[in-house]
C-alpha positions, 0 to 999 in steps of 0.5 A, a space after each residue: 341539215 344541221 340543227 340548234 339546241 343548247 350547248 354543253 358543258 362541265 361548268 353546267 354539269 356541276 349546276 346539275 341544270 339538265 333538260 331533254 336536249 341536253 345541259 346548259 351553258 353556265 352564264 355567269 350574272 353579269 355586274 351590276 351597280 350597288 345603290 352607291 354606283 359601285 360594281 355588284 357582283 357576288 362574293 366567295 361568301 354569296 352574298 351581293 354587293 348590289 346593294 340593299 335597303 339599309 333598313 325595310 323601313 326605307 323600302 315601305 317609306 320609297 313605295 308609299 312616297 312613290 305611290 303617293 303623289 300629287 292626284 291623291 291630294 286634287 284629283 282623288 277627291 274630285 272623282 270622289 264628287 263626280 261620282 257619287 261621294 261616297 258610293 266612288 269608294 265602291 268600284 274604287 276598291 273593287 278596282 284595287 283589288 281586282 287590277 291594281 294590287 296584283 300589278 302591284 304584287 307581281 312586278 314587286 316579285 319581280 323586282 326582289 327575286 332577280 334583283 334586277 332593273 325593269 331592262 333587265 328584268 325581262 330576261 324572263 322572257 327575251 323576246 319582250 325586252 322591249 317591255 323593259 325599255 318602253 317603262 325607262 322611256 314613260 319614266 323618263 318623260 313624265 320626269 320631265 313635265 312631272 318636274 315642271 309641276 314641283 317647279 310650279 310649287 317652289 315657286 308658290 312656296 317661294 312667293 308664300 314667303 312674305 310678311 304682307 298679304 299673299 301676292 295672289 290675294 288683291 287686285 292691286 298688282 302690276 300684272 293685274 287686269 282692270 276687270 279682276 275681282 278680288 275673289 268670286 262671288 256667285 252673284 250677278 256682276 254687272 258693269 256698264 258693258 255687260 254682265 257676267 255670272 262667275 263660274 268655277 275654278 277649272 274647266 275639268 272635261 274629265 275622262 269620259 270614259 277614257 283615258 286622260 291626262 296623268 296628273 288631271 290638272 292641264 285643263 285649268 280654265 283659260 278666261 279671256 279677259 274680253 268674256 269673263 272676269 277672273 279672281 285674282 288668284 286666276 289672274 296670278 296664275 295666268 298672267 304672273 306665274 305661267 305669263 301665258 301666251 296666246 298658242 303652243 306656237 307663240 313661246 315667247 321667251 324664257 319664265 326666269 323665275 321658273 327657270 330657277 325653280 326649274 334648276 332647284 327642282 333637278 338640284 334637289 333631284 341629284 342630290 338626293 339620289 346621288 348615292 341611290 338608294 343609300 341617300 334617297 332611303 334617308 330622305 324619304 323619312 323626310 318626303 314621305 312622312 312630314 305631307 301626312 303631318 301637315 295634312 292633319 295639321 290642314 285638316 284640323 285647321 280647315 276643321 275649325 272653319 265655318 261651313 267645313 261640316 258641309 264641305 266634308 258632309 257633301 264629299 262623303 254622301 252617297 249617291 248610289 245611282 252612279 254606279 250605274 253608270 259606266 263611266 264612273 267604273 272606268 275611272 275608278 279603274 284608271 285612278 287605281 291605275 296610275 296612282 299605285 303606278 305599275 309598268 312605270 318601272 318604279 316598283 320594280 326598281 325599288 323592289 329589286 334593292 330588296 333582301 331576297 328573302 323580303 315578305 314581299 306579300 305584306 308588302 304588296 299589301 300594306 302599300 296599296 291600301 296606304 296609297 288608296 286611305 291616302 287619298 280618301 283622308 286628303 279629301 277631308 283636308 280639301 273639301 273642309 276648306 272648299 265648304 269654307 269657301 261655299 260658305 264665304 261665297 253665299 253658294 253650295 260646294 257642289 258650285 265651287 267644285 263641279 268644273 274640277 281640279 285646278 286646286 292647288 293653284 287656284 282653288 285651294 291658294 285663294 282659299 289659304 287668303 281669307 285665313 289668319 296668317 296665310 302666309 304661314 299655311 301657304 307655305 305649310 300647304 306648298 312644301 306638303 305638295 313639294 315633298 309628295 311630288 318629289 318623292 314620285 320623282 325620285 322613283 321615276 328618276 331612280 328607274 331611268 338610271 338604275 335601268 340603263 346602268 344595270 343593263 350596260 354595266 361596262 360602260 357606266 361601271 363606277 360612273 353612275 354619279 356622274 351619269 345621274 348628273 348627265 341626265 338630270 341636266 339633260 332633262 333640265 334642257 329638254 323642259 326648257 321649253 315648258 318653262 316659256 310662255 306657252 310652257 303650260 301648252 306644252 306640258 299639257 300635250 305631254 300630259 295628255 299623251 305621254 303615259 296613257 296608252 303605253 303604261 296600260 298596254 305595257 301593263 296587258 303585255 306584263 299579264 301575258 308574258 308572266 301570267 301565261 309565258 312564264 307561267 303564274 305557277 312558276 311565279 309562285 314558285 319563285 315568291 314561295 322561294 322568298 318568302 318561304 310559302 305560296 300566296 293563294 290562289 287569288 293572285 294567280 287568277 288575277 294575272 291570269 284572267 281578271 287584271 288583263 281583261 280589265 286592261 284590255 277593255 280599259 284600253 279598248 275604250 280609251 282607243 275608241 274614245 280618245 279626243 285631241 286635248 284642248 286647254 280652256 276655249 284653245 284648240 291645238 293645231 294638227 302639228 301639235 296632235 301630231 307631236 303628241 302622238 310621236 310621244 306616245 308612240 316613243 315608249 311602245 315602239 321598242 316593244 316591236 322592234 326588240 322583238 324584230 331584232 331578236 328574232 333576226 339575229 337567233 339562228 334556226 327557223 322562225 319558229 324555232 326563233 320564237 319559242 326559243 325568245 320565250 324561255 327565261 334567260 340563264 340570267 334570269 336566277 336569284 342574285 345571291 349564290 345560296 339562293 342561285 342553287 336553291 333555284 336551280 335545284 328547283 328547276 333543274 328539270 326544267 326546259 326554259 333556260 337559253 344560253 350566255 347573250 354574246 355576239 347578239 341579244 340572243 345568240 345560241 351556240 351549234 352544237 355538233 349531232 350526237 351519235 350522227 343523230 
């Protein structure tokens, strides 16, 4: 009965690459795109044309302008109030060294020593490719609705550009009720109907112990004119810029107004990224330095307001008895999570245009901790404002801030009407939230077309222009939706499922195939081969055993604890609920099937099938020839290499019994 193992051949003798079974079949890496769209290939000298930051600079600028985005400015300093001020930051950095900088370290090592897309990354290990095509899809949708979030804020800053008063900031307006109030007051607001009570900005149902929505703003307050009486900050919000209708079920037609900012926002999106990383390497000395500018411009002006001392004074006090609360542990946990961004596909992009021998490790933890002191200097910027409004408003600031994040669109605009000039730090503010927002985009996005370019290189060879164009209209078509009156619902079930499952469990998935398949000690191997030197063994024991408990149990809970989403008093109908899990489940479902396919079409029994899907790739090498022989002396001895993907994902060829054995 005949047998498979690996074939022979001259071309794998002169790379020396020998196990107990025989030598490998000599694979040459097949091309892939420079940052420009052009064909990567090695040249005679070694080197790669797939392209490379022109300076390290571009790729520390990328990664913080990933990393940070829109949740460090309104969701972070929220969770902050929630749970317990100050005392937040302990199991917050806990949680950052105990889950979110290795993740973050490990797909950078990823990325740098293949030089490779998050598809083709997984040639680590075949058998998981679906890995890599589950973190194009999350990017991919989270693109969509993400966008509709920086359409929303081209259109604030469009409407800041006035030389009266900023439109949200009266009663007197045509899209105004008769039952709007200026702004809120605390006090007891009698008319000859009935009375009302004024309540906070947003009704925030938080986490709960699971996990939620990615941005953490969908869950603004829906006030019914009927019961409650709104600000006229609500009342643009609601009745002019979203012109919200009354159910997912009733559109109502198209926002012409977001539709064009919607068109701006994926026009800046190509443009910026029509070179790769040639052109977006440049603008990110734009996006990711100039929000830190203009907060510390916002914070020293929200500094000079009265009341500010209590707003940062109630933001930074302790309150050591939520941290025994278990809840307060696991958001901490999701916050790290989805604000460093692994199994996005993000990091691993960017860290792939890197110089093989990149210090990687510094980089792994510079970024995080930029990312997290981020976060804790925008909360000065919003609570010293939010003070500023408890002490215009007679109250507290826990009464302005305990219902939630709605704060860039209600909270902290009504906020920018009772300064001088508002106009002028509405606009300040609004291009602060465009260019962080963009910047996350730009890496989601760069994700989704390096990944599928990489991946078929035949068919997009010289074309990548072109195919970012393709996508970036075709995104533009499926958020159409989302720009109609009932956008807002809309987006919030996209929100709601879109992300939450899958990045968690990509991400446990990532833990076992390269802590345990892999192997933490051959990963190390390969850093030491960039870097020059093994990190300590800390990192090892967090892929190994620490980071993947914690997202196991993190997933459990969220399984065990995930309700349908609501938007203020709205329910959402079964269909609705439906649908949002069809999303979820469209970034999980190629993990199954690519494992399916690539154990239908490997010759051999099943078991063999499957160890033989768990070995690296032939391709899975250094991009660069020099560092191709270093790494192949390294591992020559090594039984984990499988041969050239021909005829199926992952083919091996017959090889006839040696000496009729």
């Amino acid at each position: 009965m005949p047998f498979w193992k690996f074939s022979k051949s001259s071309e794998a003798k002169k790379e020396n690459c020998t196990t107990k079974n025989g030598m490998y079949v000599k694979e040459e890496r097949p091309e892939t795109f420079g940052s420009d769209g052009s064909t990567a290939s090695s040249s005679s000298n070694g080197s790669s044309h797939r392209g490379h930051w022109g300076t390290q600079i571009d790729f520390i600028l990328s990664c913080v302008g990933y990393a940070v985005g829109l949740g460090n400015i309104w969701r972070f300093p929220y969770l902050c109030i929630r749970n317990g001020g100050g005392a937040f930051l302990i199991p917050y950095f806990t949680f950052l060294f105990l889950c979110g900088m290795p993740l973050f370290f490990m797909e950078l090592a990823l990325g740098q020593f293949s030089s490779a897309s998050p598809i083709s990354v997984w040639d680590i290990c075949p058998l998981f490719k679906g890995l890599g095509y589950g973190m194009i899809l999350v990017s991919g949708i989270v693109c969509i609705y993400y966008n509709i979030i920086i359409t929303w804020v081209l259109y604030y800053l469009g409407m800041s550009f006035t030389i009266n008063d900023l439109p949200w900031s009266s009663c007197n307006n045509k899209w105004n009720t008769p039952s709007c109030i200026r702004s809120r007051s605390y006090k007891k607001y009698t008319t000859n109907e009935t009375s009302y009570n004024m309540t906070s900005y947003a009704n925030y149902s938080g986490l709960n112990g699971t996990m939620q929505n990615i941005t953490g703003i969908s869950n603004i307050t829906i006030a019914s004119v009927s019961n409650k009486r709104l600000t006229a900050t609500e009342e643009f919000w609601q009745f002019k810029a979203l012109d919200l209708s009354d159910g997912i079920d009733q559109p109502g037609g198209i926002r012409w107004e977001l539709l064009l900012c919607l068109i701006c926002s994926w026009l800046i999106v190509f443009l910026c990224l029509i070179k790769g990383i040639k052109s977006s390497g440049k603008v990110v000395y734009v996006t990711a330095t100039v929000p830190y500018i203009f907060l510390l411009i916002l914070l020293i002006r929200g500094l000079l307001l009265p009341g500010a001392a209590d707003g940062i004074k109630y933001y930074i006090t302790p309150d050591f008895s939520k941290l025994a609360e278990f809840e307060v542990w696991t958001e901490a946990c999701l916050q790290i999570f989805y604000s460093l961004g692994p199994a996005w596909g993000g990091l691993i992009t960017m860290a792939s245009y890197n110089k093989f021998n990149n210090n990687v490790y510094r980089d792994a933890i510079i970024v995080p901790l930029t990312n997290c002191l981020t976060s804790f200097f925008a909360g000065f910027v919003i609570f010293s404002v939010l003070g500023f409004m408890a002490y215009e408003a007679g109250t507290t600031v826990d009464k302005i801030v305990t219902k939630g994040p709605g704060l860039a669109f209600i909270a902290y605009p009504e906020a920018l009407t009772k300064l001088p000039i508002s106009p002028l730090w509405s606009i300040m503010f609004f291009f602060t939230l465009l260019t962080i927002g963009l910047d996350s985009q730009f890496g989601m996005f760069e994700t989704l077309i390096s990944g599928f370019c990489d991946e078929f290189p035949r068919i997009f060879k010289g074309r990548k222009t072109l195919f970012t164009g393709v996508v970036c209209i075709a995104e533009l078509l499926i958020g159409l939706p989302l720009v109609t009156r009932a956008g807002m619902y809309i987006f919030q079930i996209l929100d709601w499922y879109s992300a939450a499952f899958s990045v968690v469990t990509i991400s446990l998935f990532e833990c076992i195939v390269v802590g345990w398949i892999y192997g933490a000690n051959r990963l190390y191997g390969d850093i030491e081969l960039m870097i020059g030197y093994q990190p300590n063994a800390w990192w090892k024991i967090c892929w190994m055993f620490i980071t993947p408990f914690i997202l196991l149990s993190i997933l459990i809970i969220s399984i065990v604890n995930m309700g349908a989403p609501t938007y203020g008093e709205y329910q959402y109908p079964p269909w609705a609920i439906g649908f949002g899990w069809i999303i979820a489940s469209c970034s999980i479902i190629p993990i199954p099937v690519l494992m399916i396919v690539g154990i239908a079409t490997t010759p051999g029994t099943l078991i063999q099938r499957i160890k033989f899907l768990v070995k690296p790739s032939v391709r899975w090498r250094p991009a660069e020839q020099k560092y191709q022989e270093q790494y192949e002396q390294q591992w020559a001895s090594s039984c984990g290499r499988i041969d050239h993907i021909t005829n199926g994902p992952y083919k091996m060829a017959p090889v006839e019994p040696k000496n009729g054995v």
